[in-house]
Residue frames as a rotation matrix with the C-alpha (Angstrom) as fourth column:
UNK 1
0.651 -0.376 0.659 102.81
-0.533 0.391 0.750 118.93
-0.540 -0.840 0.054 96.56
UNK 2
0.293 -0.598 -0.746 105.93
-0.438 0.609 -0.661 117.09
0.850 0.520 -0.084 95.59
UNK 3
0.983 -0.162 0.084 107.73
0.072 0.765 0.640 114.10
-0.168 -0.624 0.763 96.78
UNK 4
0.082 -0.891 -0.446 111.09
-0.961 -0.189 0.200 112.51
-0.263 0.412 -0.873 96.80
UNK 5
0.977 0.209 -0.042 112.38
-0.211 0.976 -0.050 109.91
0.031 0.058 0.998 95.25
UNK 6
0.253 -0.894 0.370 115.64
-0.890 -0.066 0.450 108.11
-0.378 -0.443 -0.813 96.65
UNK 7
0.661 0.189 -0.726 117.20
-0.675 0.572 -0.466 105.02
0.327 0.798 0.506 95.08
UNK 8
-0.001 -0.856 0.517 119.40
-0.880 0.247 0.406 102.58
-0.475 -0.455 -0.753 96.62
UNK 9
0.839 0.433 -0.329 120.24
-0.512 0.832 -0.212 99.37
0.182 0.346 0.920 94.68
UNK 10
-0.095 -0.954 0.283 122.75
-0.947 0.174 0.269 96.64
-0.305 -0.243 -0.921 96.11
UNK 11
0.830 0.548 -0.105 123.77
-0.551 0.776 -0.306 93.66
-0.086 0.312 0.946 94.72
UNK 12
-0.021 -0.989 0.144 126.79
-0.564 0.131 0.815 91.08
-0.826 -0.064 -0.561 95.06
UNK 13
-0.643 -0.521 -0.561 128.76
-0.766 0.452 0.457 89.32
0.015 0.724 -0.690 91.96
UNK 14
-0.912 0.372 -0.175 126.92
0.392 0.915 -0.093 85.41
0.126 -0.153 -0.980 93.00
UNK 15
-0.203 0.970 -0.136 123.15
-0.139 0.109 0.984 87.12
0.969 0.219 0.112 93.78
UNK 16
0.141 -0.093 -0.986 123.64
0.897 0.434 0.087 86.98
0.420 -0.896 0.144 97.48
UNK 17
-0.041 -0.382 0.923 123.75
-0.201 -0.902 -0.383 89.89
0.979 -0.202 -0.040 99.37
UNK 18
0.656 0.170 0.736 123.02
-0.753 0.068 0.655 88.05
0.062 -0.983 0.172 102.82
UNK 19
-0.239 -0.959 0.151 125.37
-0.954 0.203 -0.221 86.12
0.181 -0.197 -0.963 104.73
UNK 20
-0.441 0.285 -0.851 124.48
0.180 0.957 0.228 82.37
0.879 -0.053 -0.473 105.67
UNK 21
-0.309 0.914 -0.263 121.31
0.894 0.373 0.249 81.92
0.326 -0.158 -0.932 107.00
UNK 22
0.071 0.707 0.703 120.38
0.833 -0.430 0.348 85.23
0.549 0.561 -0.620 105.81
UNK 23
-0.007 -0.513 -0.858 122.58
0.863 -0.437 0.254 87.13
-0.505 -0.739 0.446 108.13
UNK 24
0.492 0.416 0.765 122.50
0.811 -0.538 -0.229 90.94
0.316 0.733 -0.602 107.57
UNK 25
0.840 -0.032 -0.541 124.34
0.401 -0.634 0.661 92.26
-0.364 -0.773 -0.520 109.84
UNK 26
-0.117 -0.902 0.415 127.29
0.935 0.040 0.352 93.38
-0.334 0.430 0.839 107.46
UNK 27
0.252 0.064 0.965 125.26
0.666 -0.735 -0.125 96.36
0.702 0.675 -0.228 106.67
UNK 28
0.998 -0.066 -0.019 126.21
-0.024 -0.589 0.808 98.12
-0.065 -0.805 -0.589 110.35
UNK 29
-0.089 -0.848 0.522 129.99
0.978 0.025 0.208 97.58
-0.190 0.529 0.827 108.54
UNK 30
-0.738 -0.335 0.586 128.98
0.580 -0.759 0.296 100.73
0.346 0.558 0.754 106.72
UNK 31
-0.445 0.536 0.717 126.38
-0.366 -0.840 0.400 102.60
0.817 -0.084 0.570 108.90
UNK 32
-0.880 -0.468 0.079 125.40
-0.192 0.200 -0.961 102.64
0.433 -0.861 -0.266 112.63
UNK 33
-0.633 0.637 -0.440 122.70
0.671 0.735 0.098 100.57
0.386 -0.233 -0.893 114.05
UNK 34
-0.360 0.639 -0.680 120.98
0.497 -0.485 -0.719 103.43
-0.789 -0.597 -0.143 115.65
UNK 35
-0.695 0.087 -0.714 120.61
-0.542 -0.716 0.440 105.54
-0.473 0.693 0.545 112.20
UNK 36
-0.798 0.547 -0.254 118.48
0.230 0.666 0.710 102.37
0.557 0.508 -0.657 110.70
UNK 37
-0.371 0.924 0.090 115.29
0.830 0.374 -0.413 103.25
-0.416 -0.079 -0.906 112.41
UNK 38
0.068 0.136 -0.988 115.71
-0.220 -0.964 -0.148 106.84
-0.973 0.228 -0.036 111.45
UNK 39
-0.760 -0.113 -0.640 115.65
-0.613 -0.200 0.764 105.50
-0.214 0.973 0.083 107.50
UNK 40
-0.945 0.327 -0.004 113.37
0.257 0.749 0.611 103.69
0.203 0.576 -0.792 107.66
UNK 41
-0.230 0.634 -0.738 110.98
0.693 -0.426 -0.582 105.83
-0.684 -0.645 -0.342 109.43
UNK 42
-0.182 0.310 -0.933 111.36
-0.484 -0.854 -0.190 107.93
-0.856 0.417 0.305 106.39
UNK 43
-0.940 -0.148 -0.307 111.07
-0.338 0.535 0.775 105.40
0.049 0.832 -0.553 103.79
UNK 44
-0.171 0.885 -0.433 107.72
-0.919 -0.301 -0.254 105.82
-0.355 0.354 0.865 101.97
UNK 45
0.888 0.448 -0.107 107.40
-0.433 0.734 -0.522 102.35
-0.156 0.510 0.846 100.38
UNK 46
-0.519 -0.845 0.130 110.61
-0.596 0.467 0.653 99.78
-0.612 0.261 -0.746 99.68
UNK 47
0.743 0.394 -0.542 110.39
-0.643 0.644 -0.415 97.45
0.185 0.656 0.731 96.12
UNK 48
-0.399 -0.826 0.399 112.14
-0.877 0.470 0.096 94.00
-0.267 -0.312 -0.912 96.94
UNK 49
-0.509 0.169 -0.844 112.71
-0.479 0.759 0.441 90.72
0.715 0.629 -0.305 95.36
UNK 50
0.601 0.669 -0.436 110.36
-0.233 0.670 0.705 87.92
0.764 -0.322 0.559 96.65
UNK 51
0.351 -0.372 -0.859 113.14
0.399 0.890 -0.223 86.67
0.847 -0.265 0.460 98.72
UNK 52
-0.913 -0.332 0.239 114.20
0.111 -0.763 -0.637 89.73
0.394 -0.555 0.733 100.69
UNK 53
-0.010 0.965 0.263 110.22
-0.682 -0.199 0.704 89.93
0.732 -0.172 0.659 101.45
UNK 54
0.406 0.153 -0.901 110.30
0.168 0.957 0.238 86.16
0.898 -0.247 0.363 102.82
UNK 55
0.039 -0.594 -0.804 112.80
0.793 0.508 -0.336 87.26
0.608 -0.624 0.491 105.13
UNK 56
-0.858 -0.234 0.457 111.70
-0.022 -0.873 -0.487 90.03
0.513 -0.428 0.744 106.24
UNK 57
0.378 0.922 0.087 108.20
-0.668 0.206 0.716 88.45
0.642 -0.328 0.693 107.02
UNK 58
0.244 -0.531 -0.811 110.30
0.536 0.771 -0.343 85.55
0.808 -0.351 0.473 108.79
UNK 59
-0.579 -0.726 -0.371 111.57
0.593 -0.063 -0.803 88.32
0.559 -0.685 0.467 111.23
UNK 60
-0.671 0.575 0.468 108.78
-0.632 -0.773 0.043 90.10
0.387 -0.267 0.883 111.72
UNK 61
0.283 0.657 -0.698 107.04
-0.135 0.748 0.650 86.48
0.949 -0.090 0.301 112.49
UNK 62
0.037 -0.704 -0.709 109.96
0.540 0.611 -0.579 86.05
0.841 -0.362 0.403 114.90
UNK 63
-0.615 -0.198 -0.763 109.42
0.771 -0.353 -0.530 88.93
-0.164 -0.915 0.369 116.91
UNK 64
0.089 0.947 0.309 105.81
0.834 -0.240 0.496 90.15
0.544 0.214 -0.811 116.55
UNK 65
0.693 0.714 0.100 106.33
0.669 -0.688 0.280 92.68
0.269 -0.127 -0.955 119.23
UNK 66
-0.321 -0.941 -0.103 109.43
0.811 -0.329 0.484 94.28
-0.490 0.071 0.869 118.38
UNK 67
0.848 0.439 -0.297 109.39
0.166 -0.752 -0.638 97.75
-0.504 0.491 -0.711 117.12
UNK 68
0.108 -0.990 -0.087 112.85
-0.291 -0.115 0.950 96.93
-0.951 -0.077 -0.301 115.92
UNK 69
-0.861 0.207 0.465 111.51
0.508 0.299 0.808 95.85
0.028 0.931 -0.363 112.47
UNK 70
-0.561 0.335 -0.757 110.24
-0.078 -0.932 -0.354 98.85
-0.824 -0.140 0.548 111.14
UNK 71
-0.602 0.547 -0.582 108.41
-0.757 -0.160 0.633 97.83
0.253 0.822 0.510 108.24
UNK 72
-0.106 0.743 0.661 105.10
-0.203 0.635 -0.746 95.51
-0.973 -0.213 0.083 107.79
């Protein structure tokens, strides 16, 4: 059996890649809000800094029964 592996690394100039108060929605700028559950549905494991984690546990706090936040 083999796998893939896919890389994606973004980062901005200042260390910010979210907008004030962690706003994210700039990433539907470059790909279309429906197509995000379909990647992430295939996405075997994501590695992310402590802070991206925080906030993703923050939205997943925020709306417990959303299937709209596809990781855990």
């Amino acid at each position: 059996m083999s796998g893939k592996v896919v890389v994606n690394r973004s980062m901005s100039l200042d260390g910010y890649v979210a907008a004030p108060g962690d706003a994210m929605d700039w990433i539907f700028d470059f790909m279309a809000p429906d197509e995000f559950p379909e990647i992430a549905a295939a996405t075997g494991a994501m590695l992310v800094g402590r802070r991206t984690y925080e906030v993703g546990k923050r939205m997943a706090a925020a709306n417990p029964d959303s299937a709209g936040y596809p990781f855990s």
